[in-house]
Backbone as CSV, one residue per row, in Angstrom:
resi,resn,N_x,N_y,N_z,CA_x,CA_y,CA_z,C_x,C_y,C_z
1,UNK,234.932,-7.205,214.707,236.335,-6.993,214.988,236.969,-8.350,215.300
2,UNK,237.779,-8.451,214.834,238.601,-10.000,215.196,239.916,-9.813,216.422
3,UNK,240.069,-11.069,216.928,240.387,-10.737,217.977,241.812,-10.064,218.305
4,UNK,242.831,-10.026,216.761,244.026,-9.458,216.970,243.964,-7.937,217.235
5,UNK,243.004,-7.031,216.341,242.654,-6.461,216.830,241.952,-5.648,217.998
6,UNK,240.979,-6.565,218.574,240.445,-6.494,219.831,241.936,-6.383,220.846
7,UNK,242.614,-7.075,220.695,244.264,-7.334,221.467,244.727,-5.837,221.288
8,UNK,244.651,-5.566,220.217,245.491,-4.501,219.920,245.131,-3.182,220.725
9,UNK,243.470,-3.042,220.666,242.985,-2.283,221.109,243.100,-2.019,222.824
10,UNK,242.694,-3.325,223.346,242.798,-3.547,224.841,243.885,-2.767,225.143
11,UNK,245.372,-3.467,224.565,246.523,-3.059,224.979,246.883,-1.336,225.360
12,UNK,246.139,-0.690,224.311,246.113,0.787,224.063,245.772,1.142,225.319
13,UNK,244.369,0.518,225.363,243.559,1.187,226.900,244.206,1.109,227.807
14,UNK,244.736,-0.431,228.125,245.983,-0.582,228.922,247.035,0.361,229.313
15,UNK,247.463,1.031,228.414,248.752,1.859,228.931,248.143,3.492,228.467
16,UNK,246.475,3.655,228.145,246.393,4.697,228.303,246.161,5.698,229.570
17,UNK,246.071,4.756,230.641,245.274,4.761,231.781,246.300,5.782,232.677
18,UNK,245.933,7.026,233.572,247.217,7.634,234.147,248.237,6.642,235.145
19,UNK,247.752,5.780,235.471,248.539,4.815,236.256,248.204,3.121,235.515
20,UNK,249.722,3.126,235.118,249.243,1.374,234.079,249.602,0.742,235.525
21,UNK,248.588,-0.300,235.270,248.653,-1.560,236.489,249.501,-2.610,236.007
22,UNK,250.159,-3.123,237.279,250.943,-4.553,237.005,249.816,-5.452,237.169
23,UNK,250.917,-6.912,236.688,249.814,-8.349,236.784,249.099,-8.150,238.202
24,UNK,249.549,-7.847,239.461,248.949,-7.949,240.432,247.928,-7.003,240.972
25,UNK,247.986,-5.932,240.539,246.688,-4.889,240.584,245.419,-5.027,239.665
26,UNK,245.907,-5.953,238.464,245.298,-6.082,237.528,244.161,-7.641,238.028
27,UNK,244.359,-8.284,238.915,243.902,-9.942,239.500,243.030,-9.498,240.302
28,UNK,243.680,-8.202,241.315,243.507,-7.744,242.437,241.793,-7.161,241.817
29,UNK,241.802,-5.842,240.625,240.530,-5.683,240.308,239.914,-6.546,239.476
30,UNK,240.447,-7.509,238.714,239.003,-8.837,238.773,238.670,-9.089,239.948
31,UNK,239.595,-9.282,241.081,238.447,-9.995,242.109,237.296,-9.155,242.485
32,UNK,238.057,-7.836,242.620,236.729,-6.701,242.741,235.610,-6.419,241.861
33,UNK,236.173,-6.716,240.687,234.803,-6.623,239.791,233.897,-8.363,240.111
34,UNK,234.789,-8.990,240.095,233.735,-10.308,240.573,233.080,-10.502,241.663
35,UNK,233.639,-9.701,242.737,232.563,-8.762,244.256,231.195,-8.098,243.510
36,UNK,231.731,-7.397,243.110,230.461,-6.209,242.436,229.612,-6.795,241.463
37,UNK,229.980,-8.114,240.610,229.189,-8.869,239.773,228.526,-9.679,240.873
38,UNK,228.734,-10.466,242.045,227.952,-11.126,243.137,226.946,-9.827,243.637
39,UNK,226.961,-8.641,243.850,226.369,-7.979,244.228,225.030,-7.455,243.678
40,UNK,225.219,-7.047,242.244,224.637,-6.869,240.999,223.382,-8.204,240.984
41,UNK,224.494,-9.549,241.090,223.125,-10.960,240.775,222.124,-10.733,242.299
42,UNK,222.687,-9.678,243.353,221.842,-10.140,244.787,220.783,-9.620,244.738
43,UNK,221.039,-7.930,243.511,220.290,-6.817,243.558,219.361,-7.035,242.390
44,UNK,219.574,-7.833,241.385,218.970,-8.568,240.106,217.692,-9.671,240.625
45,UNK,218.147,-10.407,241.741,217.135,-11.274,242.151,216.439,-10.513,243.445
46,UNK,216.617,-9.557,243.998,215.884,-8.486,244.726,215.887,-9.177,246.195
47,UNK,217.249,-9.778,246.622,217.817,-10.149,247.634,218.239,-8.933,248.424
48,UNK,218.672,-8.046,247.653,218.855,-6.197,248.027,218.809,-5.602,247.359
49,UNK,218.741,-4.279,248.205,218.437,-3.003,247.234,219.531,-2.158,246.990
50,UNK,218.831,-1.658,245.679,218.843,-1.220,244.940,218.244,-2.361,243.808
51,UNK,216.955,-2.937,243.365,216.929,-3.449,241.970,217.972,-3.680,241.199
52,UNK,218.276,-4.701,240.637,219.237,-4.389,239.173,218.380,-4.903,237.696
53,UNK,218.839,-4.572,236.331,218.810,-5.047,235.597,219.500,-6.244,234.562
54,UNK,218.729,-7.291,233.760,219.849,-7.028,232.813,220.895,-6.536,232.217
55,UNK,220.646,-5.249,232.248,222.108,-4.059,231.340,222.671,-4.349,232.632
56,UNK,222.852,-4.199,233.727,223.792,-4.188,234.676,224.550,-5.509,234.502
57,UNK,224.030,-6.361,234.206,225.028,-7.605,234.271,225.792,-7.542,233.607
58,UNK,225.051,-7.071,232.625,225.981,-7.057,231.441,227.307,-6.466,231.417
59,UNK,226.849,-5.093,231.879,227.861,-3.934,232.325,229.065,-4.928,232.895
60,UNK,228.409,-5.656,233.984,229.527,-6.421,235.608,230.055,-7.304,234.457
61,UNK,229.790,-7.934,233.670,230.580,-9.225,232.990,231.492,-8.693,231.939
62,UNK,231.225,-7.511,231.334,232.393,-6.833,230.549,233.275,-6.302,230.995
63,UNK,233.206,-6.103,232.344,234.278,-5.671,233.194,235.164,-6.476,233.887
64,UNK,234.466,-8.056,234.104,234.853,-9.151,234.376,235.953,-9.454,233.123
65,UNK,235.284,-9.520,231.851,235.850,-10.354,230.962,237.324,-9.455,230.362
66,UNK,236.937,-8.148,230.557,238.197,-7.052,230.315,239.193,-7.950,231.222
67,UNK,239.296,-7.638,232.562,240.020,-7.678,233.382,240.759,-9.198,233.224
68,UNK,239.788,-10.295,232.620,240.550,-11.247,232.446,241.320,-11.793,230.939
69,UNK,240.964,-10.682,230.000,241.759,-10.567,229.355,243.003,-9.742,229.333
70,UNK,242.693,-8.964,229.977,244.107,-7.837,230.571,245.097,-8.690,231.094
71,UNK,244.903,-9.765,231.841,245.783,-10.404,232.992,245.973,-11.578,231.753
72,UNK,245.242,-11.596,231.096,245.707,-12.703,229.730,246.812,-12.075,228.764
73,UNK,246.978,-10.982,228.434,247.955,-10.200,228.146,249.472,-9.588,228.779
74,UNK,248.869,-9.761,230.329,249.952,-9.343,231.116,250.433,-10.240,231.360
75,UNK,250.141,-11.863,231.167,250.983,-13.084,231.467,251.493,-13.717,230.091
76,UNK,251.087,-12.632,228.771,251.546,-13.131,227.334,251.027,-13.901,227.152
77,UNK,249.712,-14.244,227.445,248.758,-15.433,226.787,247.828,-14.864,225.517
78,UNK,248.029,-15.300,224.346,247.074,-14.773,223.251,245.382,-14.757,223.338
79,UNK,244.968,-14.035,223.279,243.256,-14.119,223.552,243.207,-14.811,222.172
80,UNK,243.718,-15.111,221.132,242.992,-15.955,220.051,242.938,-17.714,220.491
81,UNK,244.338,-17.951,221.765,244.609,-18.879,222.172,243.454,-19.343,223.229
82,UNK,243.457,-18.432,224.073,241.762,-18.815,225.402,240.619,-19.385,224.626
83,UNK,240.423,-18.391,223.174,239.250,-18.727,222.672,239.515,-20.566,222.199
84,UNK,240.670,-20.558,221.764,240.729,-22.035,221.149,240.772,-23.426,221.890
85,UNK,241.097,-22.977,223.212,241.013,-23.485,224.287,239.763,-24.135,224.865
86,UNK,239.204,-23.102,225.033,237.631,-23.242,225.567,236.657,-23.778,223.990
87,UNK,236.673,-23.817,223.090,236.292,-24.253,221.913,236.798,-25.987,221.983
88,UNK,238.327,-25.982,222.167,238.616,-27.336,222.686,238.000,-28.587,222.880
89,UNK,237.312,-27.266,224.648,237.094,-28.300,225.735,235.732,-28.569,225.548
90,UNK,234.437,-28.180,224.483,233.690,-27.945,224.166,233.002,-29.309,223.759
């Protein structure tokens, strides 16, 4: 899938949701998913319990990377643009 599409799609999910979030609810749960991704690496290295896996990270970083493309959308920044960015600085 290329990424205009991927855009396109996000957006959908975005306003399919029963309550669409503004930019600030939307920052507000990255930080929370980036809580729960610190939590995940504590339970991954068996610092606490509950064990984690691999798939869990995975899980925590797609939820990470949603959320910061959501807030990349909600500030009108193109996700084809981040990618070219970080390719850039490369």
């Amino acid at each position: 899938m290329d990424m205009k599409n991927f855009e396109k799609k996000l957006k959908r999910k975005m306003k399919s949701y029963r309550k669409v979030w503004n930019r600030d609810a939307r920052i507000i749960h990255l930080f929370e998913e980036v809580g729960e991704f610190a939590e995940i690496l504590m339970q991954y290295k068996g610092l606490k319990d509950p064990r984690k896996n691999k798939r869990d990270i995975k899980n925590a970083l797609s939820d990470i990377v949603e959320d910061v493309f959501a807030v990349a959308i909600l500030f009108n920044v193109k996700i084809d643009d981040i990618f070219k960015e970080i390719c850039k600085q490369s």
